[in-house]
N, C-alpha and C positions, 0 to 999 in steps of 0.2 A: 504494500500500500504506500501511497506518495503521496507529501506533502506538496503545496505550494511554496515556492522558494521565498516567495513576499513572507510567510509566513515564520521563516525559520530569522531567530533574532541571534545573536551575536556571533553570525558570519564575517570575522572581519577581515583584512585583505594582507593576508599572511606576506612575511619577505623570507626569502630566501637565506643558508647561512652566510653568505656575501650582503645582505639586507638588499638586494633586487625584491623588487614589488613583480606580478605577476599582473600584466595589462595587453599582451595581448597573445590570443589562441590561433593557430591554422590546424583548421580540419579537412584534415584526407577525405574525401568522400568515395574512391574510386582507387586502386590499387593498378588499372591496367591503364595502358596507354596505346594508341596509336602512331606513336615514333616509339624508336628505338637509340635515344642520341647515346654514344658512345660511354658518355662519362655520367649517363644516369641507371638505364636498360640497356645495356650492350646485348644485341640483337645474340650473340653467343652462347649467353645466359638464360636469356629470357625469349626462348623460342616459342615455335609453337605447342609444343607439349606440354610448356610449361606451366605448372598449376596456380592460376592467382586461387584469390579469393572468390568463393560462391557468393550468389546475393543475399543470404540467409545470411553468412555468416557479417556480410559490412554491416554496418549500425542503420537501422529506418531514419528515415527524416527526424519520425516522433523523438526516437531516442537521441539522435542529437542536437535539437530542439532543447530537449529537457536538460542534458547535459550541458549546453551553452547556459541556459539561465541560469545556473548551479556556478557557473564560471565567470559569470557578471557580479552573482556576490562576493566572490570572492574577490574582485578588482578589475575583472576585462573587460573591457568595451570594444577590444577592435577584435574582428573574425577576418580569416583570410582562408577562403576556401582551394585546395589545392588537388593534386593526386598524386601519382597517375595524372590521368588527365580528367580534370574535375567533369569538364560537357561531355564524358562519356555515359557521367551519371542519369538516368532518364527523368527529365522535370528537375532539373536544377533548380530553373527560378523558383518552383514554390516552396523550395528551401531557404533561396533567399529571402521570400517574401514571409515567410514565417520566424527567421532572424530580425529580419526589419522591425518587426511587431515586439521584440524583449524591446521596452521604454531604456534601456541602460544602454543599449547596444549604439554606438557613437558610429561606427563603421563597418560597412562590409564591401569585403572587396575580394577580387579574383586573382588567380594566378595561372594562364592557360598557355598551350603550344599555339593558343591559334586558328588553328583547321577549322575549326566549325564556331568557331565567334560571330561571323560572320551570321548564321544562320540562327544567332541564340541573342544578338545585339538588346533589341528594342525589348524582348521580352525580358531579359536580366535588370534593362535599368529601368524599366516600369515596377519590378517586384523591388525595388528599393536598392540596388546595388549601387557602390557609392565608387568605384573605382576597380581599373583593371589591370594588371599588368599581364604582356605575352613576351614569351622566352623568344629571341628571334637572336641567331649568336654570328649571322652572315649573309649578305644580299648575295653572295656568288651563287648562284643555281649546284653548281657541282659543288661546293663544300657544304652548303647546305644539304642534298642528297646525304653527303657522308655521314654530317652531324649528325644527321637526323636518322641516320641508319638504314638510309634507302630511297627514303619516301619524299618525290620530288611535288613538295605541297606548297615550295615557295610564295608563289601566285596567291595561297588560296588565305594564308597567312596574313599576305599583305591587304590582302580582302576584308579579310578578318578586323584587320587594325582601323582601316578607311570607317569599317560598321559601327565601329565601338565610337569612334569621332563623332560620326551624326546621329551617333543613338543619345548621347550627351553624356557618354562617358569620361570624356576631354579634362585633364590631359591623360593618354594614358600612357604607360609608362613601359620601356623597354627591354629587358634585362640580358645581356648577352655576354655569355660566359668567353672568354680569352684564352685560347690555350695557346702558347708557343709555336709555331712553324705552322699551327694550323690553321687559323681563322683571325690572326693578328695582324697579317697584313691587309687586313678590310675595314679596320676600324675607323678608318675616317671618312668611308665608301657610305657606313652607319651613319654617321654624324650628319653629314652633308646632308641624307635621304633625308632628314625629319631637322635639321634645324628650321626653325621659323615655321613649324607646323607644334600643335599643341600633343605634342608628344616628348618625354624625357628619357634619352638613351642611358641606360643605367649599364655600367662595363661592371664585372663580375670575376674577380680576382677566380682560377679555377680552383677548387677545393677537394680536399680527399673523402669526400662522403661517401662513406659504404665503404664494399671493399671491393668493386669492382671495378674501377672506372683505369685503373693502373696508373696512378696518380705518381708525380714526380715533383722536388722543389723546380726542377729546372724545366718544366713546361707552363711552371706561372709567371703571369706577365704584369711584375708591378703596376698598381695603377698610379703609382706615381709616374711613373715613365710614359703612361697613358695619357697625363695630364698637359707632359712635355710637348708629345709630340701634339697635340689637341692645339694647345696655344699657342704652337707655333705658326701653327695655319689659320686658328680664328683663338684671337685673345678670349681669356677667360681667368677669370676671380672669384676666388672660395668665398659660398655663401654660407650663413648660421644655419645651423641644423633647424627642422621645423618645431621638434619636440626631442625632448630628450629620450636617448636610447635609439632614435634614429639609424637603420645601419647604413644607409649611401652618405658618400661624403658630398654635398653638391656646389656645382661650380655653376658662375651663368656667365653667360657671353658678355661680351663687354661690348659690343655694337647690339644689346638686346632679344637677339633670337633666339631666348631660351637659354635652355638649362642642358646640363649633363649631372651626372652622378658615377661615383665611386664605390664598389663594394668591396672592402679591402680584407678579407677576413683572413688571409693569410700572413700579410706584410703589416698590417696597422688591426691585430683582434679588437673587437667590441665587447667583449664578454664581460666586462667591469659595467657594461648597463643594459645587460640585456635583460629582458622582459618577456620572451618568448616562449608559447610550451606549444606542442605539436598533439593531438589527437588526430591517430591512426584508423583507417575506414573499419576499422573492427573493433573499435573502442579502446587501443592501450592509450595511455597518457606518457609521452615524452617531452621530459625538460632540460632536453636539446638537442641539436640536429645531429648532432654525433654522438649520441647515446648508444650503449650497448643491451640496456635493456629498457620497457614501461611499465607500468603498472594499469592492469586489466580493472577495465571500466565497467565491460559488457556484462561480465560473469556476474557481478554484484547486481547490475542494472536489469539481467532478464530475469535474475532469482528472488526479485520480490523488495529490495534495498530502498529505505526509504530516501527522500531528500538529506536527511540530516547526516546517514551513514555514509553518503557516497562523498558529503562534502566532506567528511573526516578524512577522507582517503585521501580527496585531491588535496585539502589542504595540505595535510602531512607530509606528503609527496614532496610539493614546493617547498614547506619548510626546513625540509631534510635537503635541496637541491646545491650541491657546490659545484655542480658543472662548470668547466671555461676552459674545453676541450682548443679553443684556438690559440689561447694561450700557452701553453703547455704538449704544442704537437707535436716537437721535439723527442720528447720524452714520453707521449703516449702513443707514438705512432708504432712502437715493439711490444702492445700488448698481442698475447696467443689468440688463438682461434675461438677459444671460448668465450672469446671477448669483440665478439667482431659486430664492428656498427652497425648499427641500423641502416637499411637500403633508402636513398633520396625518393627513390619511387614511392616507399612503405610509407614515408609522414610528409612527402612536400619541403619545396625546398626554404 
């Protein structure tokens, strides 16, 4: 039997052992995707045999519904729905549109490859979607192909991006991961496409998430160096973060046409303010993107747990939280196999 979350009194908004507050959630909603980019689902791994998740077993709308408002008492107000790839989920927006409805919830926003934005635009930002961002890591047709793991969906992408502009999702924002020798020399190919159009090219320092992507120090491509060559061709000056704990670092152009951003998580970590927890489409709770293990949401949630138990769990969780995996990846990157992160697929990036 379940309470109403209005109902339960001294839910207060726990901090972490580093005293991080707990402000915002992304939820998996979908575990499968339709790319295969190298450094998230390498196509090797994740074939077609491969077993995702049943629909039985990801969490119903209802259940993550319930679970978000449980996550509002406790201090979050921003959602970021992710996956996989989140519009493979069927009826997205009335997930959205039933987020929209928690009175505490300040923001919801997306994180898509793309493909089908396009066809999902007006309805997402009618159910109250407040903001989108698409992974786009190269306008080149054939590295895109590769990135992507095959799937030559460029076109449909940039379709995708034009939809979300006249649906009144503007600005939306672009995220493109950098690897070395692979997709670095297009970065100002990116910049040029969307300066002076209301969209924010966000460069994406490459990261070791998971343990498949065969990650190396020497295929990341500082974004300070990023910065260099940026303002050499079009000047540009570091702006104040929006809010604290912000992860892009953002720069705007000095003749006006917009913005860039930085996500440094390798060369400059953020984990002295981060705020993030990840819920997984089958209910665990992750309090960070490089975790090795979560704590099961579901199992409590379909066996009857009321409001008041579930918040014990999540709070405890976060209070217990001393995660700052990018600090310290020196030295954590030789842990054994029993210890192996979490897949970027499995919680969003």
């Amino acid at each position: 039997m379940t309470s109403d979350v209005h109902d339960i009194r001294g839910a207060d908004h726990p901090l972490d052992r580093l005293g991080r507050p707990l402000h915002d959630l992304r939820i998996s909603v979908m575990d499968r995707c339709n790319f295969r980019c190298p450094y998230c689902m390498p196509k090797e791994a994740f074939h077609e045999h491969y077993r995702f998740l049943r629909s039985q077993e990801r969490l119903s709308f209802e259940e993550i519904v319930r679970l978000a408002r449980l996550f509002t008492s406790l201090g979050v107000r921003k959602f970021r729905l992710t996956g996989g790839e989140p519009l493979l989920r069927t009826n997205l927006a009335d997930l959205v549109g039933d987020l929209s409805a928690i009175p505490t919830a300040e923001d919801i926003a997306l994180t898509t490859n793309g493909v089908l934005l396009g066809q999902h635009a007006v309805d997402l930002f009618a159910n109250g979607l407040k903001r989108v961002t698409v992974s786009l890591d190269t306008l080149d047709p054939q590295i895109f192909k590769r990135m992507s793991g095959g799937f030559a969906a460029l076109d449909q992408v940039l379709e995708g991006i034009e939809a979300a502009i006249a649906a009144g999702l503007a600005p939306v924002k672009i995220n493109a991961v950098i690897e070395r020798g692979v997709n670095d020399g297009g970065v100002l190919e990116l910049v040029e496409r969307f300066r002076g159009r209301p969209v924010i090219v966000r460069f994406v320092e490459f990261m070791d998430v998971g343990n498949r992507n065969d990650w190396r120090p020497d295929l990341v491509v500082p974004s300070r160096e990023l910065v260099e060559r940026i303002h050499a061709r079009w000047p540009i000056s570091p702006v104040a973060e929006n809010y604290r704990g912000e992860v892009a670092q953002r720069w705007r152009f000095d003749d006006g046409a917009g913005e860039v951003g930085f996500i440094s998580s390798v060369t400059q970590p953020f984990c002295g303010s981060c705020s993030r927890a990840r819920l997984s489409s089958e209910g665990r709770f992750y309090t960070c993107l490089f975790a090795t293990e979560g704590l099961d949401l579901r199992t409590p949630l379909r066996s009857g747990a009321d409001d008041a138990e579930l918040l014990t769990l999540i709070r405890g969780a976060w209070s217990a939280r001393r995660d700052r995996y990018s600090e310290l990846r020196n030295e954590l990157r030789g842990r054994e196999a029993g210890e192996r992160k979490i897949e970027m697929y499995y919680i969003g990036g």
